[in-house]
C-alpha positions, 0 to 999 in steps of 0.5 A: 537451556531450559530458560533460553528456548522460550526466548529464542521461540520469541525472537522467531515469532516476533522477526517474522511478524515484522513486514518489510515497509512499502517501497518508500517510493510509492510512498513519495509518488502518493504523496505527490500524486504522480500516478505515473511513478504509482504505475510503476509498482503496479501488477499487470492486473490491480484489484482497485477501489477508489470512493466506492467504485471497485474493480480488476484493470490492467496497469494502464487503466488503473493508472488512469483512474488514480490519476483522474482521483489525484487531479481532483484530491491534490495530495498534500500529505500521505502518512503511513499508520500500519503495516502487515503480513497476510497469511498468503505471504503478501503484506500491506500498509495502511496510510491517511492520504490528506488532499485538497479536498479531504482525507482519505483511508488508503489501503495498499496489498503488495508482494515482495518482487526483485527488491521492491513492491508490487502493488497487487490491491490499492483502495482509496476511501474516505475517512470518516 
């Protein structure tokens, strides 16, 4: 008994630090640029930052100022490099969204909501 406790204590530590994936079709709609579909996943309110510019919109203003950066940053692919849990019981990914123009740092906070993912913070930036 004494040698299987530590493992189980592992195995509990190590299931809860798995975070559940983005919802692969937000993944698909950044790939695609199809800020429409974006909006779908997005909170009644967003905390968004797209290259600097930052603040609180409602769903529809955020909708505009994605698809604003798509028609200037066409996407040709989106690549998932980490996800997360935070302490507050959001998750997050982070991916590389490569345009046209540039490759951009994409940062995505989001909760779980009836089997999918709502977006509560997205942030677009350049890497440099």
């Amino acid at each position: 008994m004494n040698k299987i406790l530590p493992i189980i204590i592992c195995v509990f530590i190590g299931l809860q630090s798995f975070a559940p994936p983005v919802s692969p079709s937000i993944v698909n709609a950044i790939k695609t640029g199809n800020s429409g579909e974006l909006a779908k996943f997005f909170d009644t309110s967003i905390e968004l930052s797209v290259l600097g510019s930052e603040g609180a919109y409602s769903k529809s203003q955020a909708e505009q100022i994605i698809k604003t950066f798509f028609s200037k940053n066409t996407p040709t692919s989106f690549k998932i490099m980490h996800n997360g849990d935070s302490k507050n019981g959001t998750h997050y990914t982070i991916g590389n969204l490569t345009s046209s123009t540039a490759v951009y740092r994409v940062y995505i906070v989001y909760k779980d909501h009836l089997n999918s993912s709502l977006i509560l913070e997205l942030r677009v930036e350049k890497d440099e």
